[in-house]
C-alpha positions as CSV (number, residue, x, y, z in Angstrom):
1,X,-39.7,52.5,135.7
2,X,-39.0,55.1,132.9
3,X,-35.3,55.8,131.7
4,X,-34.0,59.3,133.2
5,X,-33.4,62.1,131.6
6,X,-30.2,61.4,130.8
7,X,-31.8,58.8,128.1
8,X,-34.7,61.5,126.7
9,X,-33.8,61.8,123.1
10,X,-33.2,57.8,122.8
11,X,-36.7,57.0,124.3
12,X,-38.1,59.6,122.0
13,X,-36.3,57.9,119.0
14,X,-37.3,55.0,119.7
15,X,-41.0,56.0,120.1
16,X,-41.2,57.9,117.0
17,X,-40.0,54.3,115.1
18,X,-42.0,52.0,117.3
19,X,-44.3,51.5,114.6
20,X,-42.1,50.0,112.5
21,X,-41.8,46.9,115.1
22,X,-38.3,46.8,116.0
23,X,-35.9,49.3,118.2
24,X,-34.5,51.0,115.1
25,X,-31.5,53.2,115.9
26,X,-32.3,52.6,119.8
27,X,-29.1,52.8,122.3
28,X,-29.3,49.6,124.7
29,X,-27.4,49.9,128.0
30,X,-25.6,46.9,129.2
31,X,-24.4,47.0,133.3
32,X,-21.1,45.0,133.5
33,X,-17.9,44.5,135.3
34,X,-16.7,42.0,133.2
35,X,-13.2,43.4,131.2
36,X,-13.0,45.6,128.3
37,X,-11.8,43.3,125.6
38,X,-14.4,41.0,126.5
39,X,-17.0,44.0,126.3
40,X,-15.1,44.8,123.2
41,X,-15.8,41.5,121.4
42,X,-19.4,41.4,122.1
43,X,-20.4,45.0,121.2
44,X,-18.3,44.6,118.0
45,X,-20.4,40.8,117.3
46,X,-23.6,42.3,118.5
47,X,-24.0,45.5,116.6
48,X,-22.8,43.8,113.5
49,X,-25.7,41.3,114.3
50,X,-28.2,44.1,114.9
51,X,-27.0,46.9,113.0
52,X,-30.0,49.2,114.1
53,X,-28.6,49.3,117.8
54,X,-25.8,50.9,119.4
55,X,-24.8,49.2,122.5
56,X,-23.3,50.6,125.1
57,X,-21.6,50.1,128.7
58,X,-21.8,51.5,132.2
59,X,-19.9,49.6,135.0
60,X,-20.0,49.8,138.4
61,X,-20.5,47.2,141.2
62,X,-22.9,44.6,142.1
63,X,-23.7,46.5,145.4
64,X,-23.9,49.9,143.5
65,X,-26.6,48.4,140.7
66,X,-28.5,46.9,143.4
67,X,-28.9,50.2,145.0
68,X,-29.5,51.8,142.0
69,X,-32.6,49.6,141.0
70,X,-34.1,49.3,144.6
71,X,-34.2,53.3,144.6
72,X,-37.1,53.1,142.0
73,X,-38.2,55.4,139.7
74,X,-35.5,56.0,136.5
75,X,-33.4,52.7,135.7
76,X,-30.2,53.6,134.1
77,X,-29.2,50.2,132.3
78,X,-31.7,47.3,130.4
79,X,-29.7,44.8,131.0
80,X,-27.1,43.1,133.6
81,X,-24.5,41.5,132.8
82,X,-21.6,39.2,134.3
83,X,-23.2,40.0,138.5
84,X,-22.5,36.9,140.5
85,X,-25.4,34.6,140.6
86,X,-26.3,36.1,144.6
87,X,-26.4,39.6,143.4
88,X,-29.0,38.5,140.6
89,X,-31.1,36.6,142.5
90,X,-31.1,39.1,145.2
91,X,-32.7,41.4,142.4
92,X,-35.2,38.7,141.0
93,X,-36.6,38.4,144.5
94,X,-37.2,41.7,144.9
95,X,-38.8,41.9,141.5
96,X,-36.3,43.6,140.0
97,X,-36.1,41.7,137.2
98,X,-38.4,40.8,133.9
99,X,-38.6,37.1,132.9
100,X,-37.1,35.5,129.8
101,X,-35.8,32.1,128.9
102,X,-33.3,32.4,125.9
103,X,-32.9,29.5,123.6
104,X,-29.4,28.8,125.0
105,X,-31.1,27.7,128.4
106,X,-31.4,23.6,128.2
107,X,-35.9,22.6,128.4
108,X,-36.2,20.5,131.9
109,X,-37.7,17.3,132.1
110,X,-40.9,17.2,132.8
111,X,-41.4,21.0,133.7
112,X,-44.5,23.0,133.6
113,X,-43.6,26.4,131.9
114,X,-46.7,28.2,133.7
115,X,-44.6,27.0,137.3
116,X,-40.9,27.9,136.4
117,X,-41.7,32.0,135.8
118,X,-39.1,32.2,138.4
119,X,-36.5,30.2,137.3
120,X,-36.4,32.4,134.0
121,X,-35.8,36.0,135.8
122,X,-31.9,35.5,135.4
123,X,-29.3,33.0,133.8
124,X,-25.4,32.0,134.7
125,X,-23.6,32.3,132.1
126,X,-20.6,31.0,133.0
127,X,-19.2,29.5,135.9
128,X,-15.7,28.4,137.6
129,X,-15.4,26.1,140.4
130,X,-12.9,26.3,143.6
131,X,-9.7,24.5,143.6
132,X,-6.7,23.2,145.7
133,X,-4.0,24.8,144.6
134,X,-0.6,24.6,144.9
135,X,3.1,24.9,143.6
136,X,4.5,21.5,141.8
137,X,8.3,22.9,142.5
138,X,7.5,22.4,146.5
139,X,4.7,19.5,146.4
140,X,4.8,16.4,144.4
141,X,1.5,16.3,142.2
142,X,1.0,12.7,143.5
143,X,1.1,14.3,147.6
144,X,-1.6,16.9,146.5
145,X,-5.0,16.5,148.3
146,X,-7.3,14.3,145.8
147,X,-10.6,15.8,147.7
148,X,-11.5,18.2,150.6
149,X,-10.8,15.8,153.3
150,X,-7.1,15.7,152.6
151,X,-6.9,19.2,153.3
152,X,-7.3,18.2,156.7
153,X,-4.0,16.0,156.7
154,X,-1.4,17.1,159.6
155,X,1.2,17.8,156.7
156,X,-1.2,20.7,155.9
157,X,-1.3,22.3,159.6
158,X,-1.0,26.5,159.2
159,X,-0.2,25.8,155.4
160,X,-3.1,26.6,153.9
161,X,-4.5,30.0,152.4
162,X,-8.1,31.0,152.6
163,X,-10.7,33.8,151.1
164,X,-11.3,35.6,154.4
165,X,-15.5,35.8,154.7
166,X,-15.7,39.1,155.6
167,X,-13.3,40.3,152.6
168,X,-14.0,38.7,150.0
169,X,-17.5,37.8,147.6
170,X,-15.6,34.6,146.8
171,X,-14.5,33.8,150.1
172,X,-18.0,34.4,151.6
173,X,-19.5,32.2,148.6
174,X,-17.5,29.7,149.5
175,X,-18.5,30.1,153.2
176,X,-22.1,29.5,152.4
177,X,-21.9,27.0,149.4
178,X,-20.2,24.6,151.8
179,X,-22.3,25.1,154.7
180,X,-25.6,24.2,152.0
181,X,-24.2,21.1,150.6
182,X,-23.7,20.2,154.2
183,X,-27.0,20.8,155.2
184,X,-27.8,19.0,152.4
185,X,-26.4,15.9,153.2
186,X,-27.2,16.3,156.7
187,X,-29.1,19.0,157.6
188,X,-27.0,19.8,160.4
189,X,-25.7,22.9,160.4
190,X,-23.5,23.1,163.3
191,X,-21.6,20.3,161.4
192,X,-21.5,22.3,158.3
193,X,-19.2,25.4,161.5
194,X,-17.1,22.3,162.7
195,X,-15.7,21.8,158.9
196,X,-14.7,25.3,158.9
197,X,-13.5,25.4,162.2
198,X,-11.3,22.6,161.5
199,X,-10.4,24.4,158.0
200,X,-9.2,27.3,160.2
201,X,-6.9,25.1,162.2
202,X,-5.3,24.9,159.3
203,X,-4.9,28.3,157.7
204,X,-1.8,30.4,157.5
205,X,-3.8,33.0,156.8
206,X,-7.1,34.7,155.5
207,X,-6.5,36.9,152.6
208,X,-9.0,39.6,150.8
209,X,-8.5,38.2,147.1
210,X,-7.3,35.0,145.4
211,X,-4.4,36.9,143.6
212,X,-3.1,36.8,146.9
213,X,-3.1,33.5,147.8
214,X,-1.6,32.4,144.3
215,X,1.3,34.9,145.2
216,X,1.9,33.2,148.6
217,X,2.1,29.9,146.9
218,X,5.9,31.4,145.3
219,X,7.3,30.6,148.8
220,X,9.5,27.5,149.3
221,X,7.2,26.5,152.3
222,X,4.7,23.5,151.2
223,X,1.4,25.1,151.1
224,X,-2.0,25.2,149.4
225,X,-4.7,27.9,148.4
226,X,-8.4,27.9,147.6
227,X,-9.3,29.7,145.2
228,X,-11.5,29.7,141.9
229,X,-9.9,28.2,139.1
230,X,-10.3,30.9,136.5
231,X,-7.4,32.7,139.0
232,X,-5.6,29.9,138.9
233,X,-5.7,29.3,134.8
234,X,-5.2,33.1,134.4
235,X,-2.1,32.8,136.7
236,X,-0.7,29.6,134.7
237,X,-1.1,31.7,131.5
238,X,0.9,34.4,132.9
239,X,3.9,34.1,135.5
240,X,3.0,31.1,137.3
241,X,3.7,28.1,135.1
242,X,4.9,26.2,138.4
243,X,0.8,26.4,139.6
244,X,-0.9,23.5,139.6
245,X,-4.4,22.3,141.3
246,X,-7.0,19.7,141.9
247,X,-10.8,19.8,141.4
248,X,-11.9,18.1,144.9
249,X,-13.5,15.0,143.3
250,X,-16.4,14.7,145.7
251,X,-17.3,18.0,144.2
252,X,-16.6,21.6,145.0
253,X,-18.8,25.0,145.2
254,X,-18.6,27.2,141.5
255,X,-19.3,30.9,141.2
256,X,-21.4,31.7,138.9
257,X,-22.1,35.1,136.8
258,X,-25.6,35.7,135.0
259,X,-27.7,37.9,132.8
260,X,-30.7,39.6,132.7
261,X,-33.5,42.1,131.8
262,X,-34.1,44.8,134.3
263,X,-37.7,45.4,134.7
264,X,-38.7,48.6,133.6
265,X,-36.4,48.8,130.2
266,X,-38.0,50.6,127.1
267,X,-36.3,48.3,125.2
268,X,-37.3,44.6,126.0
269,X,-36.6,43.3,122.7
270,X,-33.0,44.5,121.8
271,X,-32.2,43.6,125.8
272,X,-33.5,40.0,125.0
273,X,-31.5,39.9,121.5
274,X,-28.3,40.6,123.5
275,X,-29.4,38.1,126.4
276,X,-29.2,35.3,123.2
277,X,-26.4,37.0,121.9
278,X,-23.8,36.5,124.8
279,X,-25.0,32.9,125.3
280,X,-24.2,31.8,121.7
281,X,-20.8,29.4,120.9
282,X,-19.1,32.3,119.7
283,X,-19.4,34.4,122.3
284,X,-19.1,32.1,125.6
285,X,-15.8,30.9,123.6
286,X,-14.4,33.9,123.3
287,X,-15.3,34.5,127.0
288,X,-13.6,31.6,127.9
289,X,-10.5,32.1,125.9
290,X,-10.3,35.6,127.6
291,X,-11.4,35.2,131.2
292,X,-11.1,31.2,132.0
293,X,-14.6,31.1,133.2
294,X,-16.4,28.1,131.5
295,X,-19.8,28.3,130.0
296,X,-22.9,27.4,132.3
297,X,-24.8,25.9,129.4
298,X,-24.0,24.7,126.3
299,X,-19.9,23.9,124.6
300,X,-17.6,25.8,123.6
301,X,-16.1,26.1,119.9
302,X,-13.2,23.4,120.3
303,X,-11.4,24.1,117.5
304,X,-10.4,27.4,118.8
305,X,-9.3,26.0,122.2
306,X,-5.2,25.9,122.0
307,X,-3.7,23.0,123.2
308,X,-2.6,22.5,127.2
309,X,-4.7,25.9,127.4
310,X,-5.7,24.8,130.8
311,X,-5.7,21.7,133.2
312,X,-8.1,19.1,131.6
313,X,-9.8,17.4,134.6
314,X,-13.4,16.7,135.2
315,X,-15.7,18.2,137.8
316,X,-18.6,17.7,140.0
317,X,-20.1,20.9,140.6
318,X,-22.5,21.5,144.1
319,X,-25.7,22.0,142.8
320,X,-26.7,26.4,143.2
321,X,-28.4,27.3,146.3
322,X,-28.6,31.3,146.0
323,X,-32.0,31.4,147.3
324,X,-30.8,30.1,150.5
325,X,-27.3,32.2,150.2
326,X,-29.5,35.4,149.7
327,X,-31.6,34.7,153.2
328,X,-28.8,33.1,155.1
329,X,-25.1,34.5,154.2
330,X,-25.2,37.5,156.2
331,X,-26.1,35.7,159.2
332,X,-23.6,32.6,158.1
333,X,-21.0,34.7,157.5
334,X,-21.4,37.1,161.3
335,X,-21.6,33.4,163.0
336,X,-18.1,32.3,160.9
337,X,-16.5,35.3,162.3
338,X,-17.2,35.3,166.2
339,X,-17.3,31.2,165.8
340,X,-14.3,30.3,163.5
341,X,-12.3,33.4,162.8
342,X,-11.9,34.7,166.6
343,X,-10.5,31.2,167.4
């Protein structure tokens, strides 16, 4: 899949240097949504690591940049950055994708390189898991739920705040995440709709985005929201000092964003410098310093961690699924609503 013709005079640049081995003077095109002074730091870090490539950014949604690479012909971007992890592997199975393991990305025991082609189309690059939150001025830290079954607790009934499904990416994440690990452990779906069912005896409401639920928290009525922790930190960092959580200690679903090389780029090696690139210390520091995601692989840079910069607990994270999201959500999520929601 050739550039378009927006990209004609870069392609010809670059052709007219290929011989010299390296995309000299070559403008690579990263797709993100991730913010601008994140995007800031890492085209300042990259280009002054590779000062023969100007990088540039286009942003628009995860829906939009999957219809833009399943229309064919002219790709507009080499590489995508920051799409959840079921956007990505929506585009790896459709072949969307080239394949590329950075050094970043841990070796796995005992794996055949030659068998795990798949596994290298895409990599999460950081993740943040879903948390019970709530406000310490109305609940006692020592009366918070410890784990997902004491969500259930009577003193809960219509106090608890939801991603709505149908509204939300997170919310339908969530959805299916939870139904896996359920299937998981017992391969019985209809068990996995009786959790959420019972959930939705206890919701005050469904909202569209977990902002909202961290704002309903301000009320004087005991109450808790899910919702990812990286809205929760960036709320503690802001105006909501009184927000505190837990991280379900039988283990809770985590979102994931990703990266990787679109099939069809004219510039497969500068895309796979910047894949390395935004998984080095430096960079998936500063990504956590400025969005409260965590790294998928790999530590951060300590010493530039402040102090009480964000609730220190350990987590279990449910293993990813998203081959199974990308075949079954729709469906999951259609059953949820006439099953759970209409109740």
């Amino acid at each position: 899949m050739p550039r378009g013709p927006t990209f004609g005079i870069v392609v010809l640049a670059a052709a007219a240097l290929g011989a010299c081995g390296t995309d000299r003077d070559a403008t690579l095109v990263v797709r993100t949504t991730l913010a601008d002074d994140l995007r800031d730091y890492v085209e300042d870090s990259f280009e002054g690591a590779n000062p023969t490539i100007d990088l540039q950014f286009t942003e628009a949604t995860d829906l939009r940049s999957l219809e833009e690479l399943h229309n064919g012909g002219a790709v507009s971007f080499d590489v995508w950055w920051g799409a959840s992890a079921e956007s990505l592997e929506r585009a790896a199975s459709a072949g969307l994708l080239l394949p590329y393991r950075p050094p970043w990305v841990p070796d796995f025991e005992g794996s055949d390189e030659s068998e795990r082609s798949d596994e290298h189309l895409w990599h999460p690059t950081q993740v943040t898991p879903f948390v019970i939150a709530f406000n310490r001025q109305t609940i006692p830290i020592a009366r918070a739920p410890l784990d997902w079954p004491g969500v259930f607790h009577h003193r809960w009934f219509e106090g608890i705040f939801a991603l709505d499904p149908t509204r939300s990416e997170e919310g339908a994440y969530f959805l299916g995440a939870v139904l896996v690990e359920i299937l998981r452990d017992y391969d019985d779906l209809d068990r996995g709709f009786d959790w959420f069912t019972r959930l939705e005896s206890q919701i005050v409401r469904w909202v569209g985005q977990p902002q909202e639920a961290i704002r309903a928290l301000r009320s004087d009525e005991p109450s808790l929201a899910i919702v990812p922790r990286a809205d929760a930190e960036a709320a503690r960092s802001t105006d909501a000092a009184w927000l505190h959580y837990r991280l379900p200690a039988s283990g809770t679903p985590v979102l994931a964003r990703g990266v990787a090389i679109v099939r069809g780029t004219d510039l497969e090696d500068a895309a796979r410098r910047f894949v390395d690139h935004v998984g080095s210390v430096d960079v998936v520091t500063e990504a956590k310093l400025l969005t409260r995601w965590e790294p998928a692989h790999g530590e951060v840079d300590a010493s530039r961690i402040p102090i009480g910069f964000e609730i220190d607990t350990p987590w279990t994270p449910y293993p990813f699924a998203t081959d199974t999201l990308v075949s079954e959500l729709g469906g999951w999520v259609s059953r949820w609503e006439v099953q759970v929601r209409a109740r």
